[in-house]
Steps between C-alpha positions, in 0.01 A plus 500: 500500500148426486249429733293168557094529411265417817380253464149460445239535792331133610147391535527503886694275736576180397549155690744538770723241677356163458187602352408276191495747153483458139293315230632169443398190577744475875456813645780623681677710738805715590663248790863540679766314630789489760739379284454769265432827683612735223187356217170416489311193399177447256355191510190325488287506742465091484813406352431230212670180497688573143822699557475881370713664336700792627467872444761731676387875480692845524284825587501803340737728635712198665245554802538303791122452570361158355164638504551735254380337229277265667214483247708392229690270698167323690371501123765285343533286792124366500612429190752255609770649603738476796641897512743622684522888531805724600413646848335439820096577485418850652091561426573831439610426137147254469290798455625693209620199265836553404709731631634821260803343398811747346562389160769401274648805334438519110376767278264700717099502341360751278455813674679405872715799626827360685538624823718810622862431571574452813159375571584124397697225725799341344448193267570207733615753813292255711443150549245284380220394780544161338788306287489286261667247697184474713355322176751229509418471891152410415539250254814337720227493775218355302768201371529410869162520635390318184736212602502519903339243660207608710502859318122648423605519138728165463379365137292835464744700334630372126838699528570408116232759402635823574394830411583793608395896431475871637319829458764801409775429726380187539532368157867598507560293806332273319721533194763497701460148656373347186843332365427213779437181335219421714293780362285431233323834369540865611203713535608889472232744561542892433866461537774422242878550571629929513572609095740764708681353836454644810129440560299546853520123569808409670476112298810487298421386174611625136366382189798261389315258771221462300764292316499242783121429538386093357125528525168652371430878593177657549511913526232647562458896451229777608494650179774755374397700780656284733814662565688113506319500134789544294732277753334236378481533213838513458584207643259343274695634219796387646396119596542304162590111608197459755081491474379836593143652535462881500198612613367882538210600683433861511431518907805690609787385774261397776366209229182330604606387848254648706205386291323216673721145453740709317291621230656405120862457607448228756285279174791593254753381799289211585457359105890564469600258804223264397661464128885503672462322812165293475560420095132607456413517161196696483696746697790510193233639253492844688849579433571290165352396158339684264271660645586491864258614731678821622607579120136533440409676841468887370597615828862316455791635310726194479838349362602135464834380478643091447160348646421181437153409324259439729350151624190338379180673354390833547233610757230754410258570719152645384169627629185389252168671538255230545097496503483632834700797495728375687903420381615110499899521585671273244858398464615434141808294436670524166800285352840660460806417386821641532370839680220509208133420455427282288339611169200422376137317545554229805288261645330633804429255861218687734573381853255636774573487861228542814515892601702484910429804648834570716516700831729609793381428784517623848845307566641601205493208307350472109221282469253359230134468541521116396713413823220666756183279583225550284267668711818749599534541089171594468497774759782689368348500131200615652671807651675583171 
């Protein structure tokens, strides 16, 4: 038996209930509801009119405080994202990021003693703070409330895009649940299904299940460090009829939760559910195509299994040194077919837009220079 990682110290409290948090464009918050007392909701803030799509989340060690990962969960739902997190909110997860979370068993990493007998509980002697089931719950719930008439979220919810995903324990309850036909993509971070049965986690799973999954996986790793690692990676190994993305960063267990919005996990996340639930085709270049964006990120070790090509043409973004010494931001777009660039000496369209200088202000909401009065404009470029 070994023992989880902790997971990585946070930047300082985050948001807590109903507090807006993260980055995007609809800042949102951590919310509840009577008719689900056992989960917690992200939302934004200001719901928009278009439906979102739905993102059901398992915590790391099958905790039973929504809170625990509340950057990464805020993060993606600014984004949005309607999520719905095992647990009732108790603030005293908000602080730390996510909770330390006991891990899948695999091989242990380099150097890691096992404990002392006696000195380890029994795999699965203990319940689970959370079940799987509790996933299901949610999305039953958010099929209803997207239908009922007079419901907060009636047309708000788009209950035919469904994702849903876990940290550690979390991604096997996730795992678990994902031979529903209502879910569309399974996000599995620092977790993979036990090489050896008779893991911590009480979620009964065994790797002849992965035989049952329909849709795309994303599995994300801390690096081998991470002592779900080589979980994962044999369930990538074992997963040949479905798209897969395998990506290692080498940050441990803990992952990147409790960096601010999430930190790198909560972008990869985010860019995953925008190419599998929002079709986004910018977002399909990070993950496919030759080169995708995380293939050429040095900090990523990845694998790619059955993906499709990517959509449309391929986004570079660049920073050119101009008279001034200052950087103009540019965004190059360049033709692709079939996952590759194409070759050779093309034609080349310049198409300049006015610079908006975007802000949050004091209620939370993003705005753009261009939409204040003038005079109001002018002040704020003034003060920098």
């Amino acid at each position: 038996m070994v023992s989880a990682n902790a997971a990585a110290p946070g930047p300082g409290p985050g948001p807590g209930l109903n507090e807006p948090g993260g980055s995007g464009p609809f800042p949102a918050a951590a919310t509840t509801t009577p008719q689900l007392p056992q989960h917690t909701l992200y939302h934004p803030v200001e719901m928009p009119r278009q439906a979102l799509p739905l993102y059901v989340w398992g915590n790391g060690g099958c905790s039973d405080n929504g809170l625990s990962h509340a950057r990464y969960l805020r993060e993606i739902a600014s984004r949005g994202y309607f999520v719905i997190a095992l647990g009732a909110p108790r603030p005293a997860g908000a602080a730390g990021g996510a909770a330390p979370a006991p891990a899948p068993r695999g091989a242990p990493p380099p150097g890691q003693r096992p404990p002392a007998p006696g000195n380890a509980p029994a795999p699965g002697s203990s319940p689970d703070p959370t079940q799987p089931e509790q996933m299901l719950e949610a999305i039953d719930w958010a099929t209803r409330e997207a239908a009922r008439e007079g419901s907060p979220f009636q047309g708000r919810i788009d209950v035919t895009r469904i994702a849903v995903g876990g940290h550690s324990c979390g991604g096997l309850q996730a795992l678990a649940v994902s031979h529903d036909p209502r879910i569309r993509t399974t996000l599995v971070l620092a977790s993979g299904i036990y090489i050896r049965p008779g893991g911590r986690s009480g979620v009964q799973i065994d790797k002849w299940q992965l035989e049952r999954l329909h849709s795309p996986l994303l599995y994300l790793t801390g690096g081998p460090e991470d002592i779900a690692h080589a979980n994962a990676t044999d369930d990538v190994q074992r997963i040949n009829r479905l798209p897969v993305f395998f990506g290692s960063l080498p940050v441990g267990h803990g992952g990147t939760f409790s960096q601010p919005d999430g930190g790198e996990w909560a972008r990869v996340s985010t860019r995953w559910l925008d190419w599998q639930l929002k079709g986004d085709a910018d977002a399909s270049w990070d993950f496919a195509g030759d080169p995708c964006r995380l293939c050429a990120d040095e900090r990523w070790t990845v694998e790619r299994k059955n993906l499709p090509p990517p959509q449309g043409p391929r986004r570079e973004s660049l920073y050119v040194p101009v008279r001034d010494g200052t950087r103009l931001a540019m965004h190059v777009y360049r033709p692709a077919r079939d996952g590759a660039l194409l070759p050779g000496r093309l034609p080349t369209v310049f198409r300049f837009t006015p610079y908006r200088a975007r802000f949050r202000s004091a209620d939370a909401r993003v705005r753009e220079l261009e939409t204040l009065r003038p005079e109001i404009a002018k002040r704020l470029l003034g003060a920098g």
